[in-house]
PDB file of the backbone (N, CA, C, O) and the ligand in Angstrom, with CONECT records:
HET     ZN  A 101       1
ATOM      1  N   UNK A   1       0.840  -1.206   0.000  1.00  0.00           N
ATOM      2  CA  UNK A   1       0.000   0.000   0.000  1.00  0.00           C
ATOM      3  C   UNK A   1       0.872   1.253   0.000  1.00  0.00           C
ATOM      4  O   UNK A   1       1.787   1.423   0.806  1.00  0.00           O
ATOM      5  N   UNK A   2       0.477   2.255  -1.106  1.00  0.00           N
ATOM      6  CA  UNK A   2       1.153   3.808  -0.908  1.00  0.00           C
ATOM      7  C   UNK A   2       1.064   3.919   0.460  1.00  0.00           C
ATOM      8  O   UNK A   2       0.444   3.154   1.198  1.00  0.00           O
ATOM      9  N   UNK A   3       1.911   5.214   0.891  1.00  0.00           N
ATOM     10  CA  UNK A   3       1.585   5.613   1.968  1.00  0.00           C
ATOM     11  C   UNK A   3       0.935   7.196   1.648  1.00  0.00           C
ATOM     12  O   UNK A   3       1.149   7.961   0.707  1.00  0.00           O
ATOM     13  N   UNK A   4       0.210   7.303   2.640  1.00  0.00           N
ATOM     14  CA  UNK A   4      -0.414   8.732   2.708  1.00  0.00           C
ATOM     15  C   UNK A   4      -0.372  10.181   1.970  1.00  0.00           C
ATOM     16  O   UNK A   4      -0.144  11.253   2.531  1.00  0.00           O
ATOM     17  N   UNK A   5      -0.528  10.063   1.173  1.00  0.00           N
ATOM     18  CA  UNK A   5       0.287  11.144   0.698  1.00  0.00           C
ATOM     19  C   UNK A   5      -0.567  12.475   0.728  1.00  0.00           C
ATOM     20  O   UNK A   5      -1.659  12.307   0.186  1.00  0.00           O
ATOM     21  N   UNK A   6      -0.411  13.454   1.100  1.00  0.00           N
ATOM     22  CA  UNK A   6      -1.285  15.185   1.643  1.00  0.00           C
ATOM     23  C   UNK A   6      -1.179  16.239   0.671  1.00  0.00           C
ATOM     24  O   UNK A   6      -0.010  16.622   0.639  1.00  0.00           O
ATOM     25  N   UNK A   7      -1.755  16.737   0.033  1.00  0.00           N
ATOM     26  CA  UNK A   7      -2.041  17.800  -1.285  1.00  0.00           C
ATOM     27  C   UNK A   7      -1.703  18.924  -0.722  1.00  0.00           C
ATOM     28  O   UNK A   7      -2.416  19.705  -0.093  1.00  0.00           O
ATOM     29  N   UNK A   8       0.003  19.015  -1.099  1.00  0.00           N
ATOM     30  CA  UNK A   8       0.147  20.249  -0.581  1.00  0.00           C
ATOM     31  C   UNK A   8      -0.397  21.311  -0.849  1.00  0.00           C
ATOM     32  O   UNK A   8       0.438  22.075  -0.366  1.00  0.00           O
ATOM     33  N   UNK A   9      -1.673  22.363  -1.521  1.00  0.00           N
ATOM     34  CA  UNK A   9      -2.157  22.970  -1.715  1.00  0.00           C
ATOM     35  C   UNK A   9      -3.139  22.965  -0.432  1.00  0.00           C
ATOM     36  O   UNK A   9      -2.790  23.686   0.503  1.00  0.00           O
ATOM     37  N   UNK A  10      -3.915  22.483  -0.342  1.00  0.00           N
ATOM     38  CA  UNK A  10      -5.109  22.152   0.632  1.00  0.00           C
ATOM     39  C   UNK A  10      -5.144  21.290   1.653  1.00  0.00           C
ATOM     40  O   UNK A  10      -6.186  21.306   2.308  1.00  0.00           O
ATOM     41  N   UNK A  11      -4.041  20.305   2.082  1.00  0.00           N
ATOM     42  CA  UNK A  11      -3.780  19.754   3.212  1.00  0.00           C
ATOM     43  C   UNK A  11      -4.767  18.604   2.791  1.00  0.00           C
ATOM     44  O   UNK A  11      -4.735  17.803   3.725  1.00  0.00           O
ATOM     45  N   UNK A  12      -5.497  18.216   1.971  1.00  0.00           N
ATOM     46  CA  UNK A  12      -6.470  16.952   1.729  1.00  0.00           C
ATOM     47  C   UNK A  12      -5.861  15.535   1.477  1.00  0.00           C
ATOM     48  O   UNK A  12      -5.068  15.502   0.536  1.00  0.00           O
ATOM     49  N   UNK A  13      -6.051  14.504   2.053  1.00  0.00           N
ATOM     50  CA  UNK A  13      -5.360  13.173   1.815  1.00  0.00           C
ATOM     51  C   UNK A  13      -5.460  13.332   0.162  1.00  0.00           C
ATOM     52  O   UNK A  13      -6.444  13.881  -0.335  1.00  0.00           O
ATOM     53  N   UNK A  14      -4.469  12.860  -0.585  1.00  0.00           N
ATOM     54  CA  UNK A  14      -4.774  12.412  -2.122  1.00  0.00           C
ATOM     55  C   UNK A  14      -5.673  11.025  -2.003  1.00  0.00           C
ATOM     56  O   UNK A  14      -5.649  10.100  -1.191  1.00  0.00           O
ATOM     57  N   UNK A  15      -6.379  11.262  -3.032  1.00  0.00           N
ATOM     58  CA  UNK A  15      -6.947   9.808  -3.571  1.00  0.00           C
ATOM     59  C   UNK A  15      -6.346   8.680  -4.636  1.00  0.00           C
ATOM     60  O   UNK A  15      -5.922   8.902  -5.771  1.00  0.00           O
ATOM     61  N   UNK A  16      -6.415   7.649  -4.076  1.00  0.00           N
ATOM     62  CA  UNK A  16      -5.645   6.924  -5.640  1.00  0.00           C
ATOM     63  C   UNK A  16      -6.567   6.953  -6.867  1.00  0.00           C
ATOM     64  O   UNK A  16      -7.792   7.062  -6.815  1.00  0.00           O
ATOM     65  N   UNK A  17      -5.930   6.858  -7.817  1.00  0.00           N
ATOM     66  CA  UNK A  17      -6.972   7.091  -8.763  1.00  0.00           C
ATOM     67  C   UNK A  17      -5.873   6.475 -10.470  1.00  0.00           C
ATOM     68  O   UNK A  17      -4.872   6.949 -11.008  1.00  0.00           O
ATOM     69  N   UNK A  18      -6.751   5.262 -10.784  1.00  0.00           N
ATOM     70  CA  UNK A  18      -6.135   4.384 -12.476  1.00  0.00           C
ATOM     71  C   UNK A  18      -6.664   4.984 -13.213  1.00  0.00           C
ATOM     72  O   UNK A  18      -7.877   4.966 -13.423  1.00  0.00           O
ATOM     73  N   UNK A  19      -5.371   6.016 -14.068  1.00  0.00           N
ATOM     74  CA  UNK A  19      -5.373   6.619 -15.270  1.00  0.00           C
ATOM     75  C   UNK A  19      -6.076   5.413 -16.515  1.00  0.00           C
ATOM     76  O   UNK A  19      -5.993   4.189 -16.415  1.00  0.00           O
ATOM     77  N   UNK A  20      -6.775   6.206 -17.682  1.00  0.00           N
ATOM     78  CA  UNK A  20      -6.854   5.700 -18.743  1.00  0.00           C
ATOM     79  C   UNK A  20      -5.753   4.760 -19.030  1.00  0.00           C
ATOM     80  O   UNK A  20      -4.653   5.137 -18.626  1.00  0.00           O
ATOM     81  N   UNK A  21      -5.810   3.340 -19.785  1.00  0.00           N
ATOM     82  CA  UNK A  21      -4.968   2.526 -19.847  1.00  0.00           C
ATOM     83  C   UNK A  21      -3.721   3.152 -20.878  1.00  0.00           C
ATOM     84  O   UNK A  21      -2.549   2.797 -20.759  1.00  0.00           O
ATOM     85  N   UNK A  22      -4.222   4.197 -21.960  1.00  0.00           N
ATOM     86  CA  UNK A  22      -3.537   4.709 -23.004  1.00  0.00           C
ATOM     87  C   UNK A  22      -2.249   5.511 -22.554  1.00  0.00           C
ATOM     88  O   UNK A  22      -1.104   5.552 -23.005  1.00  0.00           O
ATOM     89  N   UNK A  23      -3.015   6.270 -21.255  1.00  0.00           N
ATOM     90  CA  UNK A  23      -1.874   7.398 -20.236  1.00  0.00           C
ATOM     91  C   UNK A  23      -0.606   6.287 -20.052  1.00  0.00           C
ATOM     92  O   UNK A  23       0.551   6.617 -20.311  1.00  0.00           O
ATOM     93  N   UNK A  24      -0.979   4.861 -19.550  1.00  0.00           N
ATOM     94  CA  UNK A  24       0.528   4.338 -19.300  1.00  0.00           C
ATOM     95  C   UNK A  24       0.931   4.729 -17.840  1.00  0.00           C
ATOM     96  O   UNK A  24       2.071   4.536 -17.416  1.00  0.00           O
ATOM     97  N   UNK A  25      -0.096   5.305 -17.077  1.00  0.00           N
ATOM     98  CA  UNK A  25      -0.237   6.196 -15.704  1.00  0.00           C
ATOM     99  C   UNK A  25      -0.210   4.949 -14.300  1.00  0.00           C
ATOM    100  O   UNK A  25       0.323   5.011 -13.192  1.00  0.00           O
ATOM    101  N   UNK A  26      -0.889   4.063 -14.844  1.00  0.00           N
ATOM    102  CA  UNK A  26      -1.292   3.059 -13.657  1.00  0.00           C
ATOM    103  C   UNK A  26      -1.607   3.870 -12.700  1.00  0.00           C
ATOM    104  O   UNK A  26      -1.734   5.063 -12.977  1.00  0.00           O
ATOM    105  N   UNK A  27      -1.780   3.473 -11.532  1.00  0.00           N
ATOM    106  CA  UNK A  27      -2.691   4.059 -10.259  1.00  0.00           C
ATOM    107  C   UNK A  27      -1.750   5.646 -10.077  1.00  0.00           C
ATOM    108  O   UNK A  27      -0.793   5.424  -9.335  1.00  0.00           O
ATOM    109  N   UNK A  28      -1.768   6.603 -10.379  1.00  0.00           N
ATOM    110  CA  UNK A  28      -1.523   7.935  -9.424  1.00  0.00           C
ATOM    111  C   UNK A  28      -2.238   8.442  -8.233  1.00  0.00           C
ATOM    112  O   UNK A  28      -3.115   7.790  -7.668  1.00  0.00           O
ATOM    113  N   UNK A  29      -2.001   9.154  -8.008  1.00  0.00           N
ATOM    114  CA  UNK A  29      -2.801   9.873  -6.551  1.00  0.00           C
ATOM    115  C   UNK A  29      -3.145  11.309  -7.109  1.00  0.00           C
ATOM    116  O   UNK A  29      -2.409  11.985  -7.829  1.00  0.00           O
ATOM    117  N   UNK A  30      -4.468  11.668  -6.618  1.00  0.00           N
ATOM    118  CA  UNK A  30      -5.067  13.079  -6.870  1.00  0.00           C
ATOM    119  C   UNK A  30      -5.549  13.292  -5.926  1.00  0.00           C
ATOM    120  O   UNK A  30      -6.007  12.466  -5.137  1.00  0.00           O
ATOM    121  N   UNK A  31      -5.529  15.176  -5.769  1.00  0.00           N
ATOM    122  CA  UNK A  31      -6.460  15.900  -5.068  1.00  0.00           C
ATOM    123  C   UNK A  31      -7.495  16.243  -5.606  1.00  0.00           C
ATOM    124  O   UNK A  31      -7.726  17.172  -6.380  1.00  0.00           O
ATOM    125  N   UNK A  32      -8.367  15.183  -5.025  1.00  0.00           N
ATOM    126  CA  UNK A  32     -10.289  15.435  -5.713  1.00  0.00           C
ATOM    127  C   UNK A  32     -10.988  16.707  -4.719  1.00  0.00           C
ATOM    128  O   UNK A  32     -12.213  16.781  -4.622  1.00  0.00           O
ATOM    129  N   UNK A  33     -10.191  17.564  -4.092  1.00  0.00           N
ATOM    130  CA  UNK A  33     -10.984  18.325  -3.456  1.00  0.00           C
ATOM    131  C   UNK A  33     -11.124  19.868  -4.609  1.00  0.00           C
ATOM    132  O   UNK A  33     -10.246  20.455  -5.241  1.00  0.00           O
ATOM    133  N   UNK A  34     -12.660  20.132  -4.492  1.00  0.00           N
ATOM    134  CA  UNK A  34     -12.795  20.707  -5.622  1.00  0.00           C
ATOM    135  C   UNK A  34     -12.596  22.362  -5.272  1.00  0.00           C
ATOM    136  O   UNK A  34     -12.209  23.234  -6.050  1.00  0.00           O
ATOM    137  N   UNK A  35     -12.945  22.489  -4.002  1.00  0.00           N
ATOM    138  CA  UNK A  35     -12.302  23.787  -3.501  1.00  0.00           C
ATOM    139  C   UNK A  35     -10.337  24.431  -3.031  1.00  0.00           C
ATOM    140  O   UNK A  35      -9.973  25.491  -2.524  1.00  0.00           O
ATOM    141  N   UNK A  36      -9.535  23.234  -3.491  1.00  0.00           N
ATOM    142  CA  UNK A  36      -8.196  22.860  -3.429  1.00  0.00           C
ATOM    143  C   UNK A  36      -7.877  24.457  -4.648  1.00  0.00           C
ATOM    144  O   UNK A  36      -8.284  24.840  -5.745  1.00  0.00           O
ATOM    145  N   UNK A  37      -6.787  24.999  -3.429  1.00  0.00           N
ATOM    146  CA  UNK A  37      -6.526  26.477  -4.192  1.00  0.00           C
ATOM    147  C   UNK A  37      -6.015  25.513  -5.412  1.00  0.00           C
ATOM    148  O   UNK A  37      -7.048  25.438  -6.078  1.00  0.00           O
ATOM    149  N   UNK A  38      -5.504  25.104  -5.771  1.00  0.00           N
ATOM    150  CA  UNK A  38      -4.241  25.048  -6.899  1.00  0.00           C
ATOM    151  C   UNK A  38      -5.278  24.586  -8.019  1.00  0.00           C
ATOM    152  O   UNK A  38      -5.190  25.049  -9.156  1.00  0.00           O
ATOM    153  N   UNK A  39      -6.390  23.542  -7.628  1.00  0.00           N
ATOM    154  CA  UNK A  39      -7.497  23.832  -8.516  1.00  0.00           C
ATOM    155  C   UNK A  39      -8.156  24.912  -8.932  1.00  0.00           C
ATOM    156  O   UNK A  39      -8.185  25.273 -10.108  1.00  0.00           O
ATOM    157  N   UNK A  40      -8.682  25.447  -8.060  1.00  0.00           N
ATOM    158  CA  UNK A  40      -9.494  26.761  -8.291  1.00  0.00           C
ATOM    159  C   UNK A  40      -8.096  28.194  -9.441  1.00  0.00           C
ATOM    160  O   UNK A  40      -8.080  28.973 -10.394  1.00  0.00           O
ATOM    161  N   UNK A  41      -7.504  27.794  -8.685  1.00  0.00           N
ATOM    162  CA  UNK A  41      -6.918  28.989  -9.510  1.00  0.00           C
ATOM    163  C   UNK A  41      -6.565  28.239 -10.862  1.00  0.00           C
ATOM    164  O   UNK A  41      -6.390  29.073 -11.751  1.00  0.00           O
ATOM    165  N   UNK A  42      -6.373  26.693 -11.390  1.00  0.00           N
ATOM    166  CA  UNK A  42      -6.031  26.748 -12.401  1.00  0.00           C
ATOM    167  C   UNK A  42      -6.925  27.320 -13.521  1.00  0.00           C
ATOM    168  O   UNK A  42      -6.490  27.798 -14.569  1.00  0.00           O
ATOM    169  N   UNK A  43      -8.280  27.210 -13.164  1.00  0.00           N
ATOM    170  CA  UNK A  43      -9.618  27.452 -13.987  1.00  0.00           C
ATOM    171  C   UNK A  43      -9.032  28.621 -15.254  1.00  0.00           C
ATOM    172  O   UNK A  43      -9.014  28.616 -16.485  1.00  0.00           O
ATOM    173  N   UNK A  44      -8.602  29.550 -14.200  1.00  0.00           N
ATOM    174  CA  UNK A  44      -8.029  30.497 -15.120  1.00  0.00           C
ATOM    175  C   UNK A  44      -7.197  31.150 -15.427  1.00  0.00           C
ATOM    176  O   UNK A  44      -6.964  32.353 -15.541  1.00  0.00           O
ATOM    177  N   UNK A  45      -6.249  29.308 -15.707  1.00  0.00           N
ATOM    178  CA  UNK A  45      -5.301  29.493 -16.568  1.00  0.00           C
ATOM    179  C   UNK A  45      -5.676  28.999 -17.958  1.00  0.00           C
ATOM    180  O   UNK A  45      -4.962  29.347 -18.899  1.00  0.00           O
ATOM    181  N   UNK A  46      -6.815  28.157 -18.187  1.00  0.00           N
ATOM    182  CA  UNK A  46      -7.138  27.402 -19.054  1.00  0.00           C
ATOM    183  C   UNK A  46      -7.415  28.490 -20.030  1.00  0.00           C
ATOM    184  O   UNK A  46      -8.117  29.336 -19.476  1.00  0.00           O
ATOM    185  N   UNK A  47      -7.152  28.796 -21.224  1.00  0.00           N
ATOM    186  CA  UNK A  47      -7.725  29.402 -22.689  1.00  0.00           C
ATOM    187  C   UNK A  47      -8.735  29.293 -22.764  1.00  0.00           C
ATOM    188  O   UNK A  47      -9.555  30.177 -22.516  1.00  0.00           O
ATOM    189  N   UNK A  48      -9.056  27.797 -23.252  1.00  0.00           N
ATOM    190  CA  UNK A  48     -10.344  27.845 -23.959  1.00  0.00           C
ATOM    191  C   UNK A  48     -11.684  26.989 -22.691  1.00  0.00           C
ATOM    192  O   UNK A  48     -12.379  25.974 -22.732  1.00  0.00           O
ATOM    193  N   UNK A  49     -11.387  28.495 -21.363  1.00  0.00           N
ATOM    194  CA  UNK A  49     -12.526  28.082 -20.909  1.00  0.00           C
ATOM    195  C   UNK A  49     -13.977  28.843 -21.311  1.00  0.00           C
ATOM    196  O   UNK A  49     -14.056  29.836 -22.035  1.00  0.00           O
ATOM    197  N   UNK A  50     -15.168  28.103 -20.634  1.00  0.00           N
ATOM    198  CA  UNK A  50     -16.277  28.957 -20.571  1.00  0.00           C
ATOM    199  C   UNK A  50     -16.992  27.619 -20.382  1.00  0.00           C
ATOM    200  O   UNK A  50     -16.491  26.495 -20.379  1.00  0.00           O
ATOM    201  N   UNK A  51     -18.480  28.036 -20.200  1.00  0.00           N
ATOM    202  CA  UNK A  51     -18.730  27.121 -19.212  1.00  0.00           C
ATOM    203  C   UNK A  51     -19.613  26.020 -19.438  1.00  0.00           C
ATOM    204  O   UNK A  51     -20.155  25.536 -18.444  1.00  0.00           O
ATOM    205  N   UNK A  52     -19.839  25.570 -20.487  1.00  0.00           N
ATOM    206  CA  UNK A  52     -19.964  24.438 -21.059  1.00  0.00           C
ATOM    207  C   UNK A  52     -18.466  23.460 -21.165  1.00  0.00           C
ATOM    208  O   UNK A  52     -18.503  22.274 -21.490  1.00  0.00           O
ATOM    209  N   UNK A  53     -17.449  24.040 -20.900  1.00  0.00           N
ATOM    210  CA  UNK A  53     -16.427  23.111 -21.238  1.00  0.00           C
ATOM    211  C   UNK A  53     -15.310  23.638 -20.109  1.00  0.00           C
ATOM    212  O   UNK A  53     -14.413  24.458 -20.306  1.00  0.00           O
ATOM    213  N   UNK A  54     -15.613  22.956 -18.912  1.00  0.00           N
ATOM    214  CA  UNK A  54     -15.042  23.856 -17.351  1.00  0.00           C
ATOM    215  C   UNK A  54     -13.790  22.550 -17.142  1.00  0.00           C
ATOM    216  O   UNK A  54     -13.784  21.458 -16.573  1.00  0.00           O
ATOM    217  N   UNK A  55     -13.196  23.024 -17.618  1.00  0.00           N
ATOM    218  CA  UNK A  55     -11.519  22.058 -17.267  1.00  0.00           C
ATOM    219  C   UNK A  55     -10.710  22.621 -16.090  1.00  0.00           C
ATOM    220  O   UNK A  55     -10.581  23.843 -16.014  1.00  0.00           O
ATOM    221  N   UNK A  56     -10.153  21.816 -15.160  1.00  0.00           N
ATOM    222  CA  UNK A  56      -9.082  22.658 -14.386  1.00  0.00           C
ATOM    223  C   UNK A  56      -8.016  21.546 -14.495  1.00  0.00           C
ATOM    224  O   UNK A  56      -7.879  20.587 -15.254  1.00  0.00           O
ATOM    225  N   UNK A  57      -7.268  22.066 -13.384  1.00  0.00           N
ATOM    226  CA  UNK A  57      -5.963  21.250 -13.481  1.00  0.00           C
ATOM    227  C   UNK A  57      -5.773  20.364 -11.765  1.00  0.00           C
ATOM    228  O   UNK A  57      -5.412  21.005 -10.778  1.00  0.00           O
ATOM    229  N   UNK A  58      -6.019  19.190 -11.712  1.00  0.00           N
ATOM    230  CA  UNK A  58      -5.535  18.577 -10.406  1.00  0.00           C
ATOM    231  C   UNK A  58      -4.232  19.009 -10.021  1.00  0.00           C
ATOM    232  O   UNK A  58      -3.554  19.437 -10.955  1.00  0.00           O
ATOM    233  N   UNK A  59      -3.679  19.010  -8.844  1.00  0.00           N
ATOM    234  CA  UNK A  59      -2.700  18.220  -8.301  1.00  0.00           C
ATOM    235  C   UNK A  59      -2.480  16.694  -7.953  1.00  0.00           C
ATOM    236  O   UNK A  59      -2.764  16.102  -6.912  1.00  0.00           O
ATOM    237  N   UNK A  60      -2.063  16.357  -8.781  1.00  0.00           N
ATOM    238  CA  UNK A  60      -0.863  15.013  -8.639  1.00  0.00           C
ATOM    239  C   UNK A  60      -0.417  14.384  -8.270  1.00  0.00           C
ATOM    240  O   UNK A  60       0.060  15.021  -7.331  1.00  0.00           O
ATOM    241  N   UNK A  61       0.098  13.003  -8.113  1.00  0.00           N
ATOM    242  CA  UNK A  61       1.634  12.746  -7.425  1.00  0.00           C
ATOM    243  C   UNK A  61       1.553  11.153  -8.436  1.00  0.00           C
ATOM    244  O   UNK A  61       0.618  10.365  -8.577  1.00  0.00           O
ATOM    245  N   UNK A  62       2.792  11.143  -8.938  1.00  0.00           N
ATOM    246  CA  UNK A  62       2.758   9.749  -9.738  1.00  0.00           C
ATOM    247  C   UNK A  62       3.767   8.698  -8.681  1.00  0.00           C
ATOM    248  O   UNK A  62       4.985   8.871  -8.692  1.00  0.00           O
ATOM    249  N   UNK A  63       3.260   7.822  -7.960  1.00  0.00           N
ATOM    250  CA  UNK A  63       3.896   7.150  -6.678  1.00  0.00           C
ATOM    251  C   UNK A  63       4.701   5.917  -7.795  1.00  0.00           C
ATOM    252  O   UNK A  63       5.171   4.973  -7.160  1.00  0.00           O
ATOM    253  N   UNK A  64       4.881   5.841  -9.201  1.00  0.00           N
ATOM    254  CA  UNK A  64       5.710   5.050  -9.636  1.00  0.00           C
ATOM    255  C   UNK A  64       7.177   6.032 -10.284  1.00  0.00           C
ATOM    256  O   UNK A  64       8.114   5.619 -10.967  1.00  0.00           O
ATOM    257  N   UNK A  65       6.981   7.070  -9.893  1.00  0.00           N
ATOM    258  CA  UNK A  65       8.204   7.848 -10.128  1.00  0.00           C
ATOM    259  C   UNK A  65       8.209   8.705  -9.489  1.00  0.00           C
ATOM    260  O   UNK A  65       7.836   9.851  -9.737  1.00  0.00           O
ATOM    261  N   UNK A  66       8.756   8.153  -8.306  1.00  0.00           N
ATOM    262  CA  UNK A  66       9.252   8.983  -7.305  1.00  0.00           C
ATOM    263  C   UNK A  66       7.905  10.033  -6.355  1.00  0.00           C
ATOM    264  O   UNK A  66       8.155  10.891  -5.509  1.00  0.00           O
ATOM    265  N   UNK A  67       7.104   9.786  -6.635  1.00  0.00           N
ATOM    266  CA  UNK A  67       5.856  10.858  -6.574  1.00  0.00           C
ATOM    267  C   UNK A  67       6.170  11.879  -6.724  1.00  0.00           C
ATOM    268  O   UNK A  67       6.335  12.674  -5.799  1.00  0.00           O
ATOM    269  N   UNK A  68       6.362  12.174  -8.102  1.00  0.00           N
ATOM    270  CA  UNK A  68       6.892  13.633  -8.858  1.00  0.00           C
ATOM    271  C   UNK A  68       5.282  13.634  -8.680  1.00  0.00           C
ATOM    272  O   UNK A  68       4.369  12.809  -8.690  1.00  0.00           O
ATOM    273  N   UNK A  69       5.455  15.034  -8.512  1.00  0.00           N
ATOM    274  CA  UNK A  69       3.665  15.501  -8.504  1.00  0.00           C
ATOM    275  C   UNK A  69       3.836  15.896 -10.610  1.00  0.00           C
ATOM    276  O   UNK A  69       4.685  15.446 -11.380  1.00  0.00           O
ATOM    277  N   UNK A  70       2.635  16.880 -10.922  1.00  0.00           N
ATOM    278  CA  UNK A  70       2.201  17.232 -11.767  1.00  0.00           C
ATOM    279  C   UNK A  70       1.010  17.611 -12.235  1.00  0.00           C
ATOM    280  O   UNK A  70       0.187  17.124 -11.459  1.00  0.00           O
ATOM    281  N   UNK A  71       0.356  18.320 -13.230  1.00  0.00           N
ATOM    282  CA  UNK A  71      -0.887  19.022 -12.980  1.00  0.00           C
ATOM    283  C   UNK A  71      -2.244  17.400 -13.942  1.00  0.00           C
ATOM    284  O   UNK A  71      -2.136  16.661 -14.921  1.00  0.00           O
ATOM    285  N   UNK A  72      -2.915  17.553 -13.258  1.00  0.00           N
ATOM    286  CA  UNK A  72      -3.827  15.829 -14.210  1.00  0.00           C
ATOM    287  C   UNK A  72      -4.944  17.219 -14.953  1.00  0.00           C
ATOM    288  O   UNK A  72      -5.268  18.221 -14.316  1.00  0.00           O
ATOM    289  N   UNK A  73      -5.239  17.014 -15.965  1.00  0.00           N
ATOM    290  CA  UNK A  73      -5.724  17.929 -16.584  1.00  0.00           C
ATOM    291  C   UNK A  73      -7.396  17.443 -16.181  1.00  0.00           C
ATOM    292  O   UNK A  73      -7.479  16.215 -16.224  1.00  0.00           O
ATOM    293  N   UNK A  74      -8.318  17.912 -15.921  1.00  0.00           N
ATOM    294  CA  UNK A  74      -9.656  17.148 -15.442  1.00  0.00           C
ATOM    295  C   UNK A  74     -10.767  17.723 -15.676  1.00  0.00           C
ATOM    296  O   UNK A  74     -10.571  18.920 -15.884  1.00  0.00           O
ATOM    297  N   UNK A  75     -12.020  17.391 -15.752  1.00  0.00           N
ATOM    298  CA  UNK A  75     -13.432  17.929 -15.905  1.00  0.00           C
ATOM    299  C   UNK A  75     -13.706  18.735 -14.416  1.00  0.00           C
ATOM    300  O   UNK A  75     -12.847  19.495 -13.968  1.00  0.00           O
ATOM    301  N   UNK A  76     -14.301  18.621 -14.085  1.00  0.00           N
ATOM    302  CA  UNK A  76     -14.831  19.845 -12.982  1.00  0.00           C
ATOM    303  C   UNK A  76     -15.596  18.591 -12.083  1.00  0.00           C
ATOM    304  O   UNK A  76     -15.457  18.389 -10.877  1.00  0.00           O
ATOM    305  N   UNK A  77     -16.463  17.800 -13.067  1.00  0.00           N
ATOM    306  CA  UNK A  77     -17.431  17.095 -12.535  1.00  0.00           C
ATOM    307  C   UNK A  77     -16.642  15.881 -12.966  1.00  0.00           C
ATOM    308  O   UNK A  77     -16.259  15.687 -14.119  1.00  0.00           O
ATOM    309  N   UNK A  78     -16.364  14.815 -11.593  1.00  0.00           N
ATOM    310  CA  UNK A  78     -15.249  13.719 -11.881  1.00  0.00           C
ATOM    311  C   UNK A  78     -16.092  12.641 -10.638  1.00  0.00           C
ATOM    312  O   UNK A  78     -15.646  11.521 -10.388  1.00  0.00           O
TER     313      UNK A  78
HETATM  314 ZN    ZN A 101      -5.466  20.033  -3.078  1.00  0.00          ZN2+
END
């Protein structure tokens, strides 16, 4: 079992979570908290937002390399 790993943005346990088989991702860890600053502020970084098509950016951690974090690109509603 991972161990614990805490979203440094928001202090929220990460969740594990199996990427699409195509990603090549196997199980990573995300912060599903939807009020998580690093979420909220990615909203608008995104270009082509508006609000039929509300993308943000997770925080991360890939626990098969090293748990390099990184941004999981995501729907709003997950
Ligand atoms: Zn977070």
């Amino acid at each position: 079992m991972p161990e614990d790993r805490i979203c440094p943005h928001c202090k929220v346990k990460l969740q594990p979570w199996v990427g699409p088989p195509e990603t090549g991702w196997g199980e990573i860890l995300v912060c599903n908290n939807n009020e998580c600053t690093f979420y909220r502020c990615s909203k608008t970084d995104i270009q082509h937002k508006d609000e039929d098509n509300s993308l943000g950016c997770r925080y991360a951690e890939d626990p098969d390399n090293g748990y390099k974090s990184f941004n999981l690109l995501a729907w709003h509603k997950i």
